[in-house]
Structures are given as structure tokens and as C-alpha cells.
C-alpha positions as CSV (number, residue, x, y, z in Angstrom):
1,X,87.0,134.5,115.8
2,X,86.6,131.5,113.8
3,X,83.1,132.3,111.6
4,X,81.3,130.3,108.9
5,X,81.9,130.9,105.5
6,X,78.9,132.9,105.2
7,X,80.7,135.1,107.4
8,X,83.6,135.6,105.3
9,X,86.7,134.4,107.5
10,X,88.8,131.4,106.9
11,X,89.1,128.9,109.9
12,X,88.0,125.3,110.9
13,X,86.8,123.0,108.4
14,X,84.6,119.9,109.5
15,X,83.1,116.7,107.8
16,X,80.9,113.5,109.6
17,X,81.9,109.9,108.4
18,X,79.4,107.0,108.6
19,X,80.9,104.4,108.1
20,X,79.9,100.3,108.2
21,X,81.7,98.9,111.3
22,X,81.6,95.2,110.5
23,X,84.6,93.6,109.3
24,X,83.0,91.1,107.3
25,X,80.7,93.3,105.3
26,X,81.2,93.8,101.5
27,X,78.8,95.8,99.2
28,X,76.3,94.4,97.3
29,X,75.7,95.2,93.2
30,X,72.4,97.3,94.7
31,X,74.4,99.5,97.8
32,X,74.9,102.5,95.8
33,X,71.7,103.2,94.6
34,X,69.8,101.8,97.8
35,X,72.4,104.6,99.6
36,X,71.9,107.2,96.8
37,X,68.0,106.7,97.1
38,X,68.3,107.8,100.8
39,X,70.3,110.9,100.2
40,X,67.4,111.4,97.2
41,X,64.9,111.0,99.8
42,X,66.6,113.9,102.5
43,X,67.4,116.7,99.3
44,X,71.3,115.7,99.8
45,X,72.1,114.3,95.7
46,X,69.8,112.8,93.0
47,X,72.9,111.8,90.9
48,X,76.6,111.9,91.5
49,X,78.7,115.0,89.8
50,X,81.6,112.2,89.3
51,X,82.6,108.5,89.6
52,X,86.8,107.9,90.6
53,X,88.1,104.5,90.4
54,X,90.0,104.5,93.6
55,X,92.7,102.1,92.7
56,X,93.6,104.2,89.3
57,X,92.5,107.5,89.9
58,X,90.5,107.6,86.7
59,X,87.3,109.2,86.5
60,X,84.2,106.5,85.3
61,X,81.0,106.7,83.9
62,X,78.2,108.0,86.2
63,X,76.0,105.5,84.7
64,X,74.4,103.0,87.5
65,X,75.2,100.4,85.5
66,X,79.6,101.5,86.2
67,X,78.9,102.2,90.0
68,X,77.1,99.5,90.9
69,X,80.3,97.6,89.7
70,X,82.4,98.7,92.2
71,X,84.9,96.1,92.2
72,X,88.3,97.2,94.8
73,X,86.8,100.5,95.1
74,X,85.2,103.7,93.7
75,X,84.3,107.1,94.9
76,X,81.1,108.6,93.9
77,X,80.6,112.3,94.7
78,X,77.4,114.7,95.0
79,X,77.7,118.4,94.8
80,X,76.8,120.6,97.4
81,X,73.1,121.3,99.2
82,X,71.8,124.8,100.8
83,X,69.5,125.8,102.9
84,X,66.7,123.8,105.1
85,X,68.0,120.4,103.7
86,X,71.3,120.7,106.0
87,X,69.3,122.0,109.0
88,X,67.2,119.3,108.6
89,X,70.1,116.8,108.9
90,X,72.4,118.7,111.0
91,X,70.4,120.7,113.1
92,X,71.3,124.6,114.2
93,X,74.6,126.2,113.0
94,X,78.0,126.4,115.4
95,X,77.0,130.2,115.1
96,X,74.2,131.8,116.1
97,X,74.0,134.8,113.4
98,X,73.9,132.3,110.5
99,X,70.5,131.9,109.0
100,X,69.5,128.3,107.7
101,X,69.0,129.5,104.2
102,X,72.8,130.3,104.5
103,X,73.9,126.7,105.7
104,X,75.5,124.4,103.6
105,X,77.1,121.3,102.7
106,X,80.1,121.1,99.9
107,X,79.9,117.6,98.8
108,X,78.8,114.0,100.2
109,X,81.0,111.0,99.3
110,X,79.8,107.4,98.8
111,X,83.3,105.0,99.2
112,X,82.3,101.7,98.5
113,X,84.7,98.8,97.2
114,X,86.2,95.1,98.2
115,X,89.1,96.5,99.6
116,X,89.8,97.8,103.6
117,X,90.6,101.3,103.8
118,X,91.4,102.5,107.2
119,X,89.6,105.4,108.9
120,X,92.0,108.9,108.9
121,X,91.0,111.7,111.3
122,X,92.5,114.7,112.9
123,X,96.0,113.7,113.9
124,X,94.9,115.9,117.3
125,X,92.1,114.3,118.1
126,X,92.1,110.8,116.7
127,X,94.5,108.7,115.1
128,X,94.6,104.8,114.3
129,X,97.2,102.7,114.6
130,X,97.3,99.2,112.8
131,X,98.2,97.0,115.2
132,X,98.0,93.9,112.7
133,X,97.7,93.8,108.8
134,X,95.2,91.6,107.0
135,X,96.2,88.4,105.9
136,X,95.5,86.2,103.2
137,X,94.4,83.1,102.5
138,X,97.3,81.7,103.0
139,X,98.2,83.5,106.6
140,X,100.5,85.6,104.9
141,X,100.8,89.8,106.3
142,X,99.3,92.5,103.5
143,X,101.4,95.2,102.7
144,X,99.1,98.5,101.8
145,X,98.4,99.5,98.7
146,X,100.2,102.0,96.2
147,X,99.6,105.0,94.5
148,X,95.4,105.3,95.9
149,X,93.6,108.4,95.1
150,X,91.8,108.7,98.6
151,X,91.1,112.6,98.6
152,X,92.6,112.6,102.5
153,X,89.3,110.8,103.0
154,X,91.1,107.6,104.2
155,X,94.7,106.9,105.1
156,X,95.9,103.5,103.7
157,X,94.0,100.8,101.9
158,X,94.7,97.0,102.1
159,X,93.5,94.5,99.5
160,X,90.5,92.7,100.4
161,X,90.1,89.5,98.2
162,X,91.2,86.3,99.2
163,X,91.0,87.5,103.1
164,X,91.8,85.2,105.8
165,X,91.8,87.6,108.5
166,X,91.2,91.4,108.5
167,X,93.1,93.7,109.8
168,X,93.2,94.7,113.4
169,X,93.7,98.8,115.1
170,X,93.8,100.6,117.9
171,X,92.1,104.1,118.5
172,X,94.7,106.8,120.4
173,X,92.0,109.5,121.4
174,X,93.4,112.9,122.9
175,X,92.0,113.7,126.0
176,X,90.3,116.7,124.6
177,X,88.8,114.5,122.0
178,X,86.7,112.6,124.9
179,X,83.7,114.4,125.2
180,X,83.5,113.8,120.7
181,X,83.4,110.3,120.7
182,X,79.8,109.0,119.6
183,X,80.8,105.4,119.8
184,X,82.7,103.5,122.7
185,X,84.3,101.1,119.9
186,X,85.1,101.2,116.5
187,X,87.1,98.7,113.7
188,X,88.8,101.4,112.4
189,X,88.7,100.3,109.3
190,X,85.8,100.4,106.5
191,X,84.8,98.8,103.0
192,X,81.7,101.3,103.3
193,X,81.5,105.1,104.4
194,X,79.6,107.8,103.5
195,X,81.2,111.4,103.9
196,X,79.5,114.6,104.2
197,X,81.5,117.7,104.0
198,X,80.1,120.8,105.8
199,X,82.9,123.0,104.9
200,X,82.9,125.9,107.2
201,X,79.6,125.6,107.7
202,X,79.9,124.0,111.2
203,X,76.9,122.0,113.1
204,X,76.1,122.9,116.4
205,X,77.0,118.7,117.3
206,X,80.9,119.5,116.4
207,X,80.7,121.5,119.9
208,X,80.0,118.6,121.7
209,X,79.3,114.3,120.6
210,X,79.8,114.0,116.9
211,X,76.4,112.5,116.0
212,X,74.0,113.8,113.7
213,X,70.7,114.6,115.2
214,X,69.0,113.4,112.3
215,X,68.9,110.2,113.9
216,X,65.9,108.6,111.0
217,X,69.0,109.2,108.2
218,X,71.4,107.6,110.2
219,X,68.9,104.4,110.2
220,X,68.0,104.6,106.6
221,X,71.2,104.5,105.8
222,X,72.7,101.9,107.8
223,X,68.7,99.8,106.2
224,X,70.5,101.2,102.8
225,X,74.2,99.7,103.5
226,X,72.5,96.3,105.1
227,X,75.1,96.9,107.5
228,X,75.7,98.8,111.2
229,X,77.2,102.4,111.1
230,X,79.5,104.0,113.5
231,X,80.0,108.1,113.2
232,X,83.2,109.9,113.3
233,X,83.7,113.5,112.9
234,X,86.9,115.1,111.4
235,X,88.1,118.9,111.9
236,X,90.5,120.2,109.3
């Protein structure tokens, strides 16, 4: 039997995306730290462990002053939370016998940037096609970018200066993957997401629609990101 990792076996990983589902949106200089003052505010991160320049790979400053100059795209990560604050935002464990000060979360992940990176989930569940590239200004295709450090927490990533038209997908669900779906429609595709990895600490929501019941986060964050959020949850 699959068990937490407070029970000691190996088995299913899982992790919620939020992520802005409006094609037009771009973050602001002030979306990091208006997002990283929500997290403050539930006991998820008060500063970020490290900063990664998503285009290079290189590791930047933590300093506000570097992340709120997110230019294509960066990846600011927060360690890892015990206890109440996950139970708080997740509700009950998948399993019964853990306790809540055993529950945990092993990082959260602000990706914020200029350019579109589309959404990567479970190849068994849900996977999205891209039916149509961006274009440019001048009508001409995007190819995807090279050589991204995305941590398997997007698949590809199209430039998004100079944008005449974003790019358009198209959701193939599994028919066991119904009864997850939180949202009827999604883009697909994101310029904003935040990530929070539970590890093997699985919510009780992973059994059934992947929504957190903490629904006052969900709306302080999308108040933080100026923008609408969709959720999509991940096994690995």
C-alpha cells in the first residue's frame, strides 16, 4: 500500500498548480512580493531559499530588488512547511493514521516571467497539445525555446515579447482523470503559476477534484497575481 512518507514507503508523489489563466496577463515589478506576502500571511515562506533565471539556469540574488526584475522568467523557491500550516491549506491527509503535525509540504514555487510556458502534467491523466504556436508581430510561427531549466515544472516555453497572437492547446484528459478536473476550461499555458509540492504527503482532495479547500488562499492569491487562477493537480 502506497503510505505517506511519514510512513516510510516510497509511492505516489503529488503537487497543486495555480496558475493565471489569462492569456494577456504579464507580471507586474510588485507580483512577487504581493504573492510572497500571501504565502507570509498562511506560514507557507517569508523569503525564498533560491532565485533561478529560467532562461540560463543561473542561480540570482534573493534580493527583492533581482526578483521583482523578472524579465523572460525566473523561479523563486521556498523550503518546506510542517505541521498545522499544511492542514490548514490542504485539509486532512490521503491517510487516515497520519497526524497533522506529521504533514508536510517540500517546497512552493513562484514562476513568473514575460515568456509562455505551457502547463506539463501526468502524461496519464492530462496532457496538452499545442495546437498553434504564438506568433509575432509580424504573424510569423514561434519555435520553443532551448536549453530552459524548468525543473519538470512546465514542458516548453515560447517567447513572449513582441506577441501578436498567443499560442493556442488543447487538453486530452483520460477518462479516469474526469472526476479531477477542477475547472471545465483552461489556456493551457501560463506566464504566472504558483507550485506547491506535497511530496508524499498526499491531501485528502487528490482522491477526488483537485482543488484546495482553502478556498480564502486561492482568492488572495489570484488579489496577489491581479489576475484569475485555474488549479491543476499533478501525480508523479
Amino acid at each position: 500500500m502506497i503510505r505517506a512518507a511519514s510512513g516510510g514507503a516510497v509511492g505516489i508523489e503529488y503537487r497543486n498548480f495555480l496558475v493565471v489563466d489569462d492569456a494577456r496577463w504579464r507580471p507586474q515589478g510588485d507580483t512577487a512580493s504581493r504573492v510572497e506576502q500571501v504565502l507570509r500571511a498562511w506560514s507557507l515562506g517569508d523569503r525564498p531559499d533560491t532565485v533561478i533565471d529560467l532562461t540560463r539556469g543561473e542561480q540570482l540574488s534573493t534580493e527583492p530588488a533581482t526578483v521583482a526584475a523578472q524579465g523572460r522568467g525566473i523561479a523563486v523557491v521556498y523550503g518546506g512547511v510542517d505541521g498545522a500550516a499544511v492542514e490548514k491549506l490542504a485539509g486532512p491527509s490521503y491517510y487516515s493514521e497520519v497526524r497533522t503535525v506529521d504533514r508536510y509540504i517540500m517546497r512552493t514555487t513562484l514562476l513568473i516571467g514575460d515568456d509562455y510556458r505551457i502547463q506539463t502534467t501526468s502524461d496519464s491523466s492530462i496532457y496538452f497539445e499545442v495546437m498553434e504556436p504564438p506568433l509575432d508581430g509580424r504573424g510569423n510561427p514561434l519555435e520553443p525555446s532551448d536549453g530552459e531549466f524548468s525543473s519538470n515544472l512546465y514542458a516548453d516555453t515560447f517567447p513572449g515579447a513582441d506577441i501578436s497572437s498567443p499560442p493556442t492547446l488543447r487538453a486530452h484528459v483520460s477518462e479516469f482523470a474526469q472526476k479531477n478536473i477542477g475547472s471545465a476550461k483552461c489556456n493551457g499555458f501560463w506566464r504566472g503559476a504558483l507550485v506547491i509540492d506535497f511530496g508524499k504527503d498526499l491531501p485528502s482532495f487528490a482522491r477526488s477534484v483537485h482543488l484546495l479547500p482553502a478556498t480564502q488562499f486561492v482568492g488572495d492569491l489570484s488579489e496577489a497575481f491581479r489576475g484569475p487562477l485555474v488549479q491543476i493537480g499533478e501525480f508523479n
